[in-house]
C-alpha positions as CSV (number, residue, x, y, z in Angstrom):
1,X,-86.1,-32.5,-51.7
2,X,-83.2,-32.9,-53.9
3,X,-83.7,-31.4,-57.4
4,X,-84.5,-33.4,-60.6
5,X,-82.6,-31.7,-62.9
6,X,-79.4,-33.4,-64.4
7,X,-76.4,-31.3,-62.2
8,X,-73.5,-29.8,-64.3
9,X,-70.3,-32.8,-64.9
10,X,-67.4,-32.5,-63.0
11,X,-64.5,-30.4,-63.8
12,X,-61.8,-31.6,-66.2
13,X,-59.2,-30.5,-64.1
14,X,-58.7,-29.7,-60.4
15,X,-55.2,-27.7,-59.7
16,X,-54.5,-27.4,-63.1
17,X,-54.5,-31.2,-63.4
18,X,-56.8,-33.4,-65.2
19,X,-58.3,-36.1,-63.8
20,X,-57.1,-38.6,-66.1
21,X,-53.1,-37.0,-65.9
22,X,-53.1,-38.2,-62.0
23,X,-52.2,-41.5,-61.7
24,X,-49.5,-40.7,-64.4
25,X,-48.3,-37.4,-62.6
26,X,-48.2,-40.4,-59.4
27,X,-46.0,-42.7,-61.4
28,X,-49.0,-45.3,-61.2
29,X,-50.6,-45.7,-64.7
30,X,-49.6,-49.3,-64.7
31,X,-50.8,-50.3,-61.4
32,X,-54.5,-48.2,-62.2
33,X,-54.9,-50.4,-65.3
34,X,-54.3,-53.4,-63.6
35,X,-56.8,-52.7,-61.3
36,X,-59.4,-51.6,-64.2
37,X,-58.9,-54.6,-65.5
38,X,-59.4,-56.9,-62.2
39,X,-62.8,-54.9,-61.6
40,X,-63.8,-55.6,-65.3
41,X,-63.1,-58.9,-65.5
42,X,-64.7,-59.5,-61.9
43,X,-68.1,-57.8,-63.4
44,X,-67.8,-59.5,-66.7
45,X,-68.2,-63.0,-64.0
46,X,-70.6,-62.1,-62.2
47,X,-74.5,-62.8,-61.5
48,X,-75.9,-62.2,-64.7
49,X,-78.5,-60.7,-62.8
50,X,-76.1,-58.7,-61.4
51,X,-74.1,-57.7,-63.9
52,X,-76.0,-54.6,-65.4
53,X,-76.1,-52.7,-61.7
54,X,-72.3,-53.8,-61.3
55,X,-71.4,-52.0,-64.6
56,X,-73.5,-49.2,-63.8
57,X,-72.1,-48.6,-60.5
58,X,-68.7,-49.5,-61.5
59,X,-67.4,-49.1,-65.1
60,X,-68.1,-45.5,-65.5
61,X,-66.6,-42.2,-64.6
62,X,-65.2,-43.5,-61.5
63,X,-61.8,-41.4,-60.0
64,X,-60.2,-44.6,-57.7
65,X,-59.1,-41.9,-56.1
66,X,-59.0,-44.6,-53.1
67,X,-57.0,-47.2,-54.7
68,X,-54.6,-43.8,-56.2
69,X,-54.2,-43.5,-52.1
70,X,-53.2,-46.9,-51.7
71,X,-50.8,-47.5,-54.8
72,X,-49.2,-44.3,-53.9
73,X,-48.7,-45.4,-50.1
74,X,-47.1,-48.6,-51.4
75,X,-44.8,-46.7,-53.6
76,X,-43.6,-44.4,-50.6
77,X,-42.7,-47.4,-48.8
78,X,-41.3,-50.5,-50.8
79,X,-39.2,-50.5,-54.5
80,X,-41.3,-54.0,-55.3
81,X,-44.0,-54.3,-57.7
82,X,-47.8,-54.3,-56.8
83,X,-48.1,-58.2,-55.7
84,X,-51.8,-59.7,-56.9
85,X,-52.8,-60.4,-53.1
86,X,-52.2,-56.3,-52.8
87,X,-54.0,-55.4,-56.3
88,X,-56.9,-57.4,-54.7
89,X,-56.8,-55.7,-51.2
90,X,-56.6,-52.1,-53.2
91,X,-60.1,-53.8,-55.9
92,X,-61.6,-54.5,-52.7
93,X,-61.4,-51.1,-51.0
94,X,-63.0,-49.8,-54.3
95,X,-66.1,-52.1,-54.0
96,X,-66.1,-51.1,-50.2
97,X,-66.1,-47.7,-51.2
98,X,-69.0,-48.1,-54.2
99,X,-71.3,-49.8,-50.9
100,X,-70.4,-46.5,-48.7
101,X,-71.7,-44.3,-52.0
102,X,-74.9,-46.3,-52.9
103,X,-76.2,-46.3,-49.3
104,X,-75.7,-43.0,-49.0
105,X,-77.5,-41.9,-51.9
106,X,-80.4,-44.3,-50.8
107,X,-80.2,-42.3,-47.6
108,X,-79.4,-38.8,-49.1
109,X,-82.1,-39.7,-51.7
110,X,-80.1,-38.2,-54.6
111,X,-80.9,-38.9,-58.1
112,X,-77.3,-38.0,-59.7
113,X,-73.9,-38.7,-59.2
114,X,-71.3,-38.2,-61.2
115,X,-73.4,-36.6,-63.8
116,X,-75.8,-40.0,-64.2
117,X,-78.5,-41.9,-62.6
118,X,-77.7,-43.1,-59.3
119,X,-78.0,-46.7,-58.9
120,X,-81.3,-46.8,-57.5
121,X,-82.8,-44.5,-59.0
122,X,-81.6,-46.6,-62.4
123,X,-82.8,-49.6,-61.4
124,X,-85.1,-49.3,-58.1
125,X,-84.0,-49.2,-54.1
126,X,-84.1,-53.3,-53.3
127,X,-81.9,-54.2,-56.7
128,X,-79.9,-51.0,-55.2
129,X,-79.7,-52.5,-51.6
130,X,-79.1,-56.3,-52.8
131,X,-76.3,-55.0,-55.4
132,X,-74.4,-53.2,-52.1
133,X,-74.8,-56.6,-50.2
134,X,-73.0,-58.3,-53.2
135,X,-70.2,-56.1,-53.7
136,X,-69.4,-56.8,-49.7
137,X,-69.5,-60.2,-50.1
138,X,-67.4,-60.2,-53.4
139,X,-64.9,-58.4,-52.0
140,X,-64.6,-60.4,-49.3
141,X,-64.4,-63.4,-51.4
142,X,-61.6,-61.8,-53.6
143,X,-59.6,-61.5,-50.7
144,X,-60.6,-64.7,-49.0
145,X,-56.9,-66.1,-48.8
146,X,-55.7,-62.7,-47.0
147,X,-56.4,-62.7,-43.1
148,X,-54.7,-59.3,-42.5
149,X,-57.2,-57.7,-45.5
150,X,-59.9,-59.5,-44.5
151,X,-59.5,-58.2,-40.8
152,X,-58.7,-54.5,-41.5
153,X,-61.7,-54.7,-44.1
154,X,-64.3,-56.0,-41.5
155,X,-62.4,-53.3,-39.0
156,X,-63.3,-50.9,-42.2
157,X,-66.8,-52.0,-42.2
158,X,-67.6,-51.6,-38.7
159,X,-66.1,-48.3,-38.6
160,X,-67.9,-46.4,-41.1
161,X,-71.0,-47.9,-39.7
162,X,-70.4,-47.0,-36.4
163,X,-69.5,-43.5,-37.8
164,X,-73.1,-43.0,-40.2
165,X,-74.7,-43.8,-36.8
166,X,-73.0,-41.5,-34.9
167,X,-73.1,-38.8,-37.8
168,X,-77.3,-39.5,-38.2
169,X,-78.0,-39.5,-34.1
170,X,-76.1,-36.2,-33.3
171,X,-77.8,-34.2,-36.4
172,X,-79.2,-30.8,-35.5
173,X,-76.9,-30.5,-32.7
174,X,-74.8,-27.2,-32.5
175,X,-71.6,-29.5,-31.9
176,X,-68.1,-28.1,-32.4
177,X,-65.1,-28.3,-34.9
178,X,-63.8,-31.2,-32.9
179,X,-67.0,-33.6,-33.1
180,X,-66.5,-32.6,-36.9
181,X,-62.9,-34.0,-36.8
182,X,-64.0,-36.7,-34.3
183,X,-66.7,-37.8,-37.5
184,X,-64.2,-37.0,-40.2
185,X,-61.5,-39.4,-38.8
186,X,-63.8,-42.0,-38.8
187,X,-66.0,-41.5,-42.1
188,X,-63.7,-40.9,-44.7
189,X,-60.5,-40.8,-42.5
190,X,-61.1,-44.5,-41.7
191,X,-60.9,-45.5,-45.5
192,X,-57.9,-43.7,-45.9
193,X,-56.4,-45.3,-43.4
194,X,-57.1,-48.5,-44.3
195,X,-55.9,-47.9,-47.7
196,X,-52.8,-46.8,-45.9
197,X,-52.4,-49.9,-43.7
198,X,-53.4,-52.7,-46.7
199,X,-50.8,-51.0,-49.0
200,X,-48.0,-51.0,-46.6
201,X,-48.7,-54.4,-44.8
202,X,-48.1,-51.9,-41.7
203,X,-49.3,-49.5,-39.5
204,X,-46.4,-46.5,-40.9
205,X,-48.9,-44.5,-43.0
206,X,-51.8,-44.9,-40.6
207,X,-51.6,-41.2,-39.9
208,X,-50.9,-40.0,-42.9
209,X,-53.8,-42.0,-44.1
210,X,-56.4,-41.1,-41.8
211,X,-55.2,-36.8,-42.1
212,X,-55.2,-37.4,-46.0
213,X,-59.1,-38.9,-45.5
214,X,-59.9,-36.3,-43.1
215,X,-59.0,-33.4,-46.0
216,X,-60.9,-35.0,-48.6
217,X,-64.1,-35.0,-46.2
218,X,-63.4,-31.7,-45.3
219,X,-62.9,-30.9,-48.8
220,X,-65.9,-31.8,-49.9
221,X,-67.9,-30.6,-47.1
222,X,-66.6,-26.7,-48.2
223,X,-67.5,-27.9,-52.0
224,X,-71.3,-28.7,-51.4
225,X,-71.6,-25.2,-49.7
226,X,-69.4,-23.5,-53.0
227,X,-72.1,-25.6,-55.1
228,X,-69.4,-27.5,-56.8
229,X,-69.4,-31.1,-58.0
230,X,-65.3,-31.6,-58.1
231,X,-65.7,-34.5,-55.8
232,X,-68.8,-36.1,-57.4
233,X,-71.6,-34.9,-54.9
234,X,-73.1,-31.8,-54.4
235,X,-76.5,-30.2,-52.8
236,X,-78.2,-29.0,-49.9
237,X,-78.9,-32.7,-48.7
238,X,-76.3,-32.0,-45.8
239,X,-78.6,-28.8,-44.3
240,X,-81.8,-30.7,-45.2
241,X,-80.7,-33.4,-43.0
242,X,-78.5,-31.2,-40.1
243,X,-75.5,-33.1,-40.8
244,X,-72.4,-32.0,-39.2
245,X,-70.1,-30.3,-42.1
246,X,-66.8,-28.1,-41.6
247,X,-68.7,-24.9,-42.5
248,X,-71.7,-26.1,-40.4
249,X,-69.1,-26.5,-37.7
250,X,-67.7,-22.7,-37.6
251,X,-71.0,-21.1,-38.6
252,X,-72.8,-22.4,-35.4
253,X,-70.7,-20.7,-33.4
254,X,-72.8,-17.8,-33.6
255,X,-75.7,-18.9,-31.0
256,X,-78.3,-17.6,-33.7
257,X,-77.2,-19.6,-36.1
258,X,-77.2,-22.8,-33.6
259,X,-80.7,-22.0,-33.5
260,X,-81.4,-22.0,-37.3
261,X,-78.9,-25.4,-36.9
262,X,-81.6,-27.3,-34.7
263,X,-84.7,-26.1,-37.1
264,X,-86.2,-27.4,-40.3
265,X,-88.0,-24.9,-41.8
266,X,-86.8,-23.8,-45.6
267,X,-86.5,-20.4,-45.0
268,X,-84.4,-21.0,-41.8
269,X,-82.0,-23.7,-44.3
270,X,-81.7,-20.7,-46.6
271,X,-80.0,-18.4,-44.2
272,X,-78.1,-21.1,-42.7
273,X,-76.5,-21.7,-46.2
274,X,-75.6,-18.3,-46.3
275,X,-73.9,-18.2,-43.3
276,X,-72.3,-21.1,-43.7
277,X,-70.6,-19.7,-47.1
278,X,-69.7,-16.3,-44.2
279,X,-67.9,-19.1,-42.4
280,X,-66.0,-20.3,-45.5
281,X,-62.5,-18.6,-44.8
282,X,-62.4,-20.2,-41.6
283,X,-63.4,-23.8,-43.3
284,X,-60.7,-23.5,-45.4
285,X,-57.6,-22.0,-42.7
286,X,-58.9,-25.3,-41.3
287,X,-57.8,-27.2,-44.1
288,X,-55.2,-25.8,-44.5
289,X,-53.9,-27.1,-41.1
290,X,-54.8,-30.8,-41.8
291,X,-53.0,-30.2,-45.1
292,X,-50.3,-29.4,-43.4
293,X,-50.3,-31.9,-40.6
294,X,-50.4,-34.9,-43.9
295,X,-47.6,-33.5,-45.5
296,X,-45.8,-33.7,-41.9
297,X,-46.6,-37.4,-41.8
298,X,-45.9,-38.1,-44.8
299,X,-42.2,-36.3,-44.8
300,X,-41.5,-38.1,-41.1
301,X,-43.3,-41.5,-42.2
302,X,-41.8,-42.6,-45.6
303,X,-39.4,-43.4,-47.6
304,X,-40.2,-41.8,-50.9
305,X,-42.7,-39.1,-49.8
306,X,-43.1,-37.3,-53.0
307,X,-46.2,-39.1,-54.2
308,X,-48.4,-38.5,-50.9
309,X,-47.3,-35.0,-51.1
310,X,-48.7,-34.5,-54.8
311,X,-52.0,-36.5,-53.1
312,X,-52.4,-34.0,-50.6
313,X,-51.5,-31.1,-53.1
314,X,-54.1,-32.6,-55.1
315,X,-56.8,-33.1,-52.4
316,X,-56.4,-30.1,-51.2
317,X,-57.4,-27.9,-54.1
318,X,-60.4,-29.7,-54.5
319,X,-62.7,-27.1,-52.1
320,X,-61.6,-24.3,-54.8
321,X,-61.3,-26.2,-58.5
């Protein structure tokens, strides 16, 4: 079960950067307060039964690293200003992206994130559900006038669900780095993406998009296994549930530890952490590739490349800060 106690904050800094010098190191302070001060003003009208899970879930310590994606994919591509129908498309991908993370701590059944309360443990798993229901339907409402956002966001939905499912039916199978990929692409490579598309009004970026999403899942995955918290997770919940990681992926190899892969016992979960730490140099040679292949997209594919470089620079470190 995951633990009770209150998990150490996140690092101030990851590559020698601090969180809150990125979107100024990106050229996009301007366009990150705008969008602040969309999602304020949208929880300051909302449901006043609502409105204390909104500003739970939304007002504090969040990174927008996903909307960082998206202004920075616009900037590679076009010399115009931010348009409102855009700032909308890039608030909306944040309230997608708040459903994805209070599902899965329903599912993971996690207590912190972030270093606070997760939303239904704050307020109770129904107010938790109903409050993941409303941000869909605001942010489709917010973007009502916008057929191409509205279309690549139910294409977002659909897609991440389709990828949880597929992620939950094949746990406990000693599956390969490719099904990882295959999962990644599709889980967090599919938000990416659609950053990538919405921000561009194009599909130019899509790989980029996708490779960039791919790296921060990957990221992550080798983060939970260092016991870090850069990314705002953390925890065994992953081996408790045989989920598919990176590691998980290159430690199965070894046909013993597919064995431990397919059982549940805690000892057994124990020594497959271990070896999934063993299999941590191979993890990360592995990022390093799809690290590489994002900066290659994002040289061939834009205009101004320098500020999906510095994303990738930035992603990639997270594994190690």
């Amino acid at each position: 079960m995951p633990t009770t106690a209150m998990p150490v904050g996140e690092p101030t800094a990851v590559a020698g950067i601090p969180f809150e010098d990125l979107p100024a190191r990106l050229g996009l302070d301007d366009e990150l307060h705008q969008l602040k001060s969309i999602i304020a003003s949208w929880v300051g009208s909302s449901s006043e039964e609502m409105r204390p899970l909104l500003h739970w879930q939304l007002m504090a310590r969040s990174k927008y690293f996903r909307p960082l994606a998206f202004f920075a994919c616009h900037r590679a591509v076009s010399t115009e200003p931010v348009s409102t129908p855009l700032l909308h498309a890039a608030v909306a991908v944040e309230l997608f992206h708040n459903v994805s993370l209070i599902i899965d701590d329903v599912v993971d059944r996690s207590r912190y994130r972030r270093g606070k309360l997760t939303l239904h443990c704050r307020f109770g798993e129904l107010p938790a559900l109903m409050a993941a229901g409303y941000l869909t339907a605001g942010a489709f409402a917010l973007v009502a006038d916008d057929p191409y956002t509205v279309r690549l966001l139910a294409e977002l939905m659909q897609r991440l669900g389709i990828a949880e499912c597929l992620q939950w039916r094949v746990r406990r199978h000693p599956l390969g780095v490719e099904d990882w990929r295959l999962i990644s692409a599709e889980d967090t490579g599919s938000m990416f993406e659609i950053c990538a598309r919405l921000a561009t009004r194009g599909d130019e970026l899509r790989d980029y998009g996708r490779l960039l999403g791919m790296l921060y899942h990957g990221c992550d995955d080798v983060a939970d296994v260092r016991g870090l918290t850069a990314l705002g997770g953390g925890g065994n919940e992953d081996v408790r549930d045989g989920i598919l990681t990176l590691p998980a992926a290159f430690a199965i190899r070894v046909p013993e530890t597919a064995v431990m892969f397919r059982t549940r016992s805690p000892d057994s979960s124990r020594d497959l952490m271990r070896r999934m730490a063993d299999a941590l140099p191979d993890a990360e040679s592995y990022l390093d590739s799809i690290a590489e292949e994002a900066r290659l997209a994002a040289r061939t594919q834009a205009r101004s490349p320098r500020p999906l470089l510095e994303l990738v620079d930035y992603t990639r470190a997270l594994s190690t800060s």
